[in-house]
C-alpha positions as CSV (number, residue, x, y, z in Angstrom):
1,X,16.6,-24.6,41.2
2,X,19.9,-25.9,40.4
3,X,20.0,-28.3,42.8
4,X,16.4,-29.3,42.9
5,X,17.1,-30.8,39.5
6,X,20.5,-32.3,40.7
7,X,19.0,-33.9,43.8
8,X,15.3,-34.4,41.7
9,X,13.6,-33.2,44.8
10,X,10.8,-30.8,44.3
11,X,12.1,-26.8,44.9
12,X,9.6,-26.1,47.9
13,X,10.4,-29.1,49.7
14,X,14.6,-28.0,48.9
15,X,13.2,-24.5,50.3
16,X,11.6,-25.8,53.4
17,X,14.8,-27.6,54.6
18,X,17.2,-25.6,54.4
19,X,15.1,-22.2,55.0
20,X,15.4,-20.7,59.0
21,X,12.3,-21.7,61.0
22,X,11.9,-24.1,63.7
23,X,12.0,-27.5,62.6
24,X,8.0,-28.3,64.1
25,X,6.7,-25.1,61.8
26,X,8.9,-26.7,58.7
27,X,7.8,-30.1,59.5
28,X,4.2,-29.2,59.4
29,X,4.1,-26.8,56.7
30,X,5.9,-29.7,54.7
31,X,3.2,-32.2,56.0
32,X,0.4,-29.3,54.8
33,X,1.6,-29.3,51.6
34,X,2.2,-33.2,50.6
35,X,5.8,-32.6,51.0
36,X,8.3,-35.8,52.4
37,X,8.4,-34.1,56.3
38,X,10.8,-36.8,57.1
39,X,13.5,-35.1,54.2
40,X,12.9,-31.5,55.5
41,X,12.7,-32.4,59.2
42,X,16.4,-34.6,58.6
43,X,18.0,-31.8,56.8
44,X,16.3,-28.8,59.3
45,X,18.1,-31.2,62.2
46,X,21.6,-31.3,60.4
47,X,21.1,-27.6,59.3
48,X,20.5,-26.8,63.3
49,X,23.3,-29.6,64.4
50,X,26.1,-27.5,61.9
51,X,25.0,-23.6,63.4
52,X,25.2,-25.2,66.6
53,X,28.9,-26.8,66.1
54,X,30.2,-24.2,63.6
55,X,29.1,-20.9,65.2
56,X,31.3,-20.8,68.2
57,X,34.2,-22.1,66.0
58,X,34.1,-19.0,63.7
59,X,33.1,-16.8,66.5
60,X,36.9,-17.2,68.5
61,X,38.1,-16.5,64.9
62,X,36.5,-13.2,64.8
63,X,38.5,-10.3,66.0
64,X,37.4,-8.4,69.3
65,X,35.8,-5.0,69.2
66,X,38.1,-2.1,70.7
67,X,37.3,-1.6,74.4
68,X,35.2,-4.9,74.8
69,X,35.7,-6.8,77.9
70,X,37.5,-10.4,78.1
């Protein structure tokens, strides 16, 4: 809520872009509900575009389980 007031975006259209779901399902839910699509589609893209660059970056940083192979 803190940042809905920051950014003065409504809350559920905050909680449809950054929430996990596919970005169609987001898109359209935020259409259904007189949401801007075109915010919560932008920030579901970035949101996917980060888990895509930053999840293989923290995974090498993880330590291997005992006994795994590699």
């Amino acid at each position: 809520w803190l940042v809905a007031a920051l950014a003065d975006q409504p809350f559920s259209q905050l909680a449809l872009a950054f929430a996990p779901g596919g970005i169609d399902v987001m898109t359209a839910l935020a259409f259904s509900l007189h949401l801007d699509s075109v915010f919560v589609a932008a920030h579901q893209l970035v949101r996917f575009a980060m888990i895509v660059l930053l999840v293989p970056l923290f995974a090498r940083t993880m330590p291997r389980a005992a006994g795994a192979g590699g």
